[in-house]
DSSP file (Angstrom, degrees, kcal/mol; ACC not computed):
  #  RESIDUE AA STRUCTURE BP1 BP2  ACC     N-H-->O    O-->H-N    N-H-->O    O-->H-N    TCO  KAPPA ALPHA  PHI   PSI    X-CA   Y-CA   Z-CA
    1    1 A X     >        0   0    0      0, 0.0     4,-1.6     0, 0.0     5,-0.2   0.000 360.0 360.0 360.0 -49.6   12.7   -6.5    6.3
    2    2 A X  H  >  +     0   0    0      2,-0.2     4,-1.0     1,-0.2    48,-0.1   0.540 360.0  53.1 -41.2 -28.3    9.6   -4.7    5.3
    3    3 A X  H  > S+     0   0    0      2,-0.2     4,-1.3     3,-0.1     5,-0.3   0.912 107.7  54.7 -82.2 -63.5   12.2   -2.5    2.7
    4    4 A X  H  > S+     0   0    0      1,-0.3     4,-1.2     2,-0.2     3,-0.3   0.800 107.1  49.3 -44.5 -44.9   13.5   -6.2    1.2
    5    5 A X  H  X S+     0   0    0     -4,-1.6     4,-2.2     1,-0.3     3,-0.3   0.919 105.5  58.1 -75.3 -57.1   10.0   -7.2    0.4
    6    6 A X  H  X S+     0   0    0     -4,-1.0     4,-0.9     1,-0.2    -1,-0.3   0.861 111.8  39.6 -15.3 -70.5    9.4   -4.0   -1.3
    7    7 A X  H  X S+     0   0    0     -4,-1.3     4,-1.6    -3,-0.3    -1,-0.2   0.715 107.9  55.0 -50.1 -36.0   11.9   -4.5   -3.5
    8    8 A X  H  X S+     0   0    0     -4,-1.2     4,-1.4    -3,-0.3    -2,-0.2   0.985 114.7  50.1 -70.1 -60.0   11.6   -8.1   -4.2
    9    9 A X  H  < S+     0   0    0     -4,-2.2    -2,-0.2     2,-0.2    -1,-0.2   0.540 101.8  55.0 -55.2 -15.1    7.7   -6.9   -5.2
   10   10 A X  H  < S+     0   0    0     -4,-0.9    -1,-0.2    -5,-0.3    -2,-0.2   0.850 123.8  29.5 -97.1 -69.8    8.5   -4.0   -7.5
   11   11 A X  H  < S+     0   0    0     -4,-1.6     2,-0.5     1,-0.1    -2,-0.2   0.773 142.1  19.1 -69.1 -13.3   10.8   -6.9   -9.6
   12   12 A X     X  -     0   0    0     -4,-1.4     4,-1.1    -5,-0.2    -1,-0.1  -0.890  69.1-176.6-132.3 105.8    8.1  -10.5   -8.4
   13   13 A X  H  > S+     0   0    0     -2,-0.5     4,-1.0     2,-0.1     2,-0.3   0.905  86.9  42.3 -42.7 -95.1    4.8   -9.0   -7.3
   14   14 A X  H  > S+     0   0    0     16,-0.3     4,-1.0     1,-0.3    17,-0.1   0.427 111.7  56.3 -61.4  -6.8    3.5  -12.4   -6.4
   15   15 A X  H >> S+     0   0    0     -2,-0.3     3,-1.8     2,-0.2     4,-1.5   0.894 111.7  45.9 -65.8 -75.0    7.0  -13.4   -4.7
   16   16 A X  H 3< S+     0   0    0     -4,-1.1    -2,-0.2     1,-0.3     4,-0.2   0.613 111.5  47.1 -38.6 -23.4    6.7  -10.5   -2.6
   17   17 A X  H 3X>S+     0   0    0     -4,-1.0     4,-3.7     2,-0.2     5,-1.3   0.857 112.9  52.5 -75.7 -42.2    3.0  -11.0   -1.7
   18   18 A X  H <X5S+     0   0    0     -3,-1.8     4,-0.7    -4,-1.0    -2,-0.2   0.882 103.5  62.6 -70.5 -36.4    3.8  -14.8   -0.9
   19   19 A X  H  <5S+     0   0    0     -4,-1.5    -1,-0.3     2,-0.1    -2,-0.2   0.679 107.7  33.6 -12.4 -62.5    6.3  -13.6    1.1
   20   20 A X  H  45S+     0   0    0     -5,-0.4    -2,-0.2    -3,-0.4    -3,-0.1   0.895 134.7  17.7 -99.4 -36.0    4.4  -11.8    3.4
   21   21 A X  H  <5S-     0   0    0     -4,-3.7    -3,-0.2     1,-0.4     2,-0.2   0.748  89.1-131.2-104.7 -11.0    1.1  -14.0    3.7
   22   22 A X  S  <<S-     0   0    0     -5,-1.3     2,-1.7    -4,-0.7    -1,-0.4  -0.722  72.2 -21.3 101.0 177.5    1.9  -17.4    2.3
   23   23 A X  S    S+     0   0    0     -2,-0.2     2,-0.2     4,-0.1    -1,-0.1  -0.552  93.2 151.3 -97.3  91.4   -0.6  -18.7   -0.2
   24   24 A X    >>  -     0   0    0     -2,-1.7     4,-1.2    -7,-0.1     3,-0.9  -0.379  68.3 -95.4-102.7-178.0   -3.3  -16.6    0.8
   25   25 A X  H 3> S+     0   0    0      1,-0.2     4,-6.5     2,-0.2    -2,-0.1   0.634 127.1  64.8 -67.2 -29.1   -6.3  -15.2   -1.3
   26   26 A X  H 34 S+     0   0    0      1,-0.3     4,-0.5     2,-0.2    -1,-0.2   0.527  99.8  48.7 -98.7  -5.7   -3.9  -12.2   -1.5
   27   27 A X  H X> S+     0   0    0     -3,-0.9     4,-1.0     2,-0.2     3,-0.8   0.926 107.1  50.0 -84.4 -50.8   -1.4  -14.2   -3.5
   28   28 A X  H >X S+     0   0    0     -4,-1.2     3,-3.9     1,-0.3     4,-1.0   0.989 115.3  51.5 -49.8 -63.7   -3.7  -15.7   -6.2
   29   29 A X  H 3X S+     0   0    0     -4,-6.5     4,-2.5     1,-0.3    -1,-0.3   0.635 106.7  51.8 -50.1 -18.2   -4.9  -11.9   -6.5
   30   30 A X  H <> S+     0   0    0     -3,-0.8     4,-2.2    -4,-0.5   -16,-0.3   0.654 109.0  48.0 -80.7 -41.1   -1.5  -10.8   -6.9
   31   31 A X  H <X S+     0   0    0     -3,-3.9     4,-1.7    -4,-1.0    -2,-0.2   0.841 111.7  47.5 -98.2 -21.8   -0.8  -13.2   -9.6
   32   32 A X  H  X S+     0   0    0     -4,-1.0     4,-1.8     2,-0.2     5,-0.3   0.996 117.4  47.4 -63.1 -57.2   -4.3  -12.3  -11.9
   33   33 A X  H  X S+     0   0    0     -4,-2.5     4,-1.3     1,-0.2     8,-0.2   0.763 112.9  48.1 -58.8 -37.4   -3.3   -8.6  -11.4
   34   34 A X  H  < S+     0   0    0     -4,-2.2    -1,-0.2     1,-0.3    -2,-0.2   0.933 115.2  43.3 -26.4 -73.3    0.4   -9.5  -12.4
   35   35 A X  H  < S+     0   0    0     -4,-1.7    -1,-0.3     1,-0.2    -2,-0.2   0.919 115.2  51.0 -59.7 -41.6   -0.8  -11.5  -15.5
   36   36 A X  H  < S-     0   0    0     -4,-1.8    -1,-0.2     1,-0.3    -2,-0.2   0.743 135.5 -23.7 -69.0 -21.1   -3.5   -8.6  -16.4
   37   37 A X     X  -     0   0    0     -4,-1.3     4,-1.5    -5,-0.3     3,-0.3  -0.618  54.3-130.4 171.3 130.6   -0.9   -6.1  -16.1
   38   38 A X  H  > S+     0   0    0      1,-0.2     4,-1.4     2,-0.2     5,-0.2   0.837 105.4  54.5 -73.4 -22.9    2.5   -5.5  -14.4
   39   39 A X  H  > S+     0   0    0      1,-0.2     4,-2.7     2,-0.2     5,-0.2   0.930 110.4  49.5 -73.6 -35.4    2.0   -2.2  -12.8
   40   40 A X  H  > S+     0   0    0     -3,-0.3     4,-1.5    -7,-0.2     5,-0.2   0.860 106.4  54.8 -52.0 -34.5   -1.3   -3.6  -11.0
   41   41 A X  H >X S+     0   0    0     -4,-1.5     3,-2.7    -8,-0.2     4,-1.9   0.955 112.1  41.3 -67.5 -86.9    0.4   -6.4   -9.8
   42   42 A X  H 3X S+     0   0    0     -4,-1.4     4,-2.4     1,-0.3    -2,-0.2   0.652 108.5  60.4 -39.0 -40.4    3.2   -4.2   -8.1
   43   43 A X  H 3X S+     0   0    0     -4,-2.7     4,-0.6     2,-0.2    -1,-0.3   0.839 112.1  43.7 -21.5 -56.5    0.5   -1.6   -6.8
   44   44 A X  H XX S+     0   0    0     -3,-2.7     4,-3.6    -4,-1.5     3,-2.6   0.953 110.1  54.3 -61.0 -64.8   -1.0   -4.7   -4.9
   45   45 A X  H 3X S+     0   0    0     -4,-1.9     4,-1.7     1,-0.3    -2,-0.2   0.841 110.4  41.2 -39.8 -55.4    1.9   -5.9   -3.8
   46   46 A X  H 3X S+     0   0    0     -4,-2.4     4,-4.1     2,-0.2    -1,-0.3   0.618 108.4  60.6 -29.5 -39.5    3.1   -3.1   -2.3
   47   47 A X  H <X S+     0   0    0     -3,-2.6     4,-1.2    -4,-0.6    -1,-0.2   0.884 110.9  46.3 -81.3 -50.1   -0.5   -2.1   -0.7
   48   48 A X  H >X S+     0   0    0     -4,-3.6     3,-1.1     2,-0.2     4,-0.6   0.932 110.4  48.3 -58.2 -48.8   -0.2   -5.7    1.1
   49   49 A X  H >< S+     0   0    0     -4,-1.7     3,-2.1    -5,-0.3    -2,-0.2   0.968 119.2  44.0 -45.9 -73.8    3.5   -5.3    2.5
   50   50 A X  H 3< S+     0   0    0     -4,-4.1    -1,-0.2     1,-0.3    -2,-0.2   0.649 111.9  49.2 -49.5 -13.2    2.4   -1.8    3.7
   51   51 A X  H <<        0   0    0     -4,-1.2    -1,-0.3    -3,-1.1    -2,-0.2   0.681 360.0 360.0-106.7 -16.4   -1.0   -2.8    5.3
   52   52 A X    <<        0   0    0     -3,-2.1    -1,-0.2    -4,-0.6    -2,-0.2   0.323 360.0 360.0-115.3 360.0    0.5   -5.9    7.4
């Protein structure tokens, strides 16, 4: 499952993130990095799938 979410996050960062926590802190953050820049956003994303 952990693979799928990966994936979904390198094409949605903030899908993937919502994904694993829901609309957590981690989501919102997910979506500034997104909007500041796409490779941060996916960097995050990633960091969360792996860390939960």
């Amino acid at each position: 499952m952990d693979l799928l979410r990966i994936i979904v996050a390198i094409l949605l960062p903030p899908l993937g993130v919502f994904l694993q926590v829901g609309f957590d802190k981690h989501f919102w953050l997910n979506i500034l990095l997104t909007l500041l820049g796409y490779i941060p956003g996916i960097v995050h994303a990633v960091w969360v799938i792996a860390k939960k």
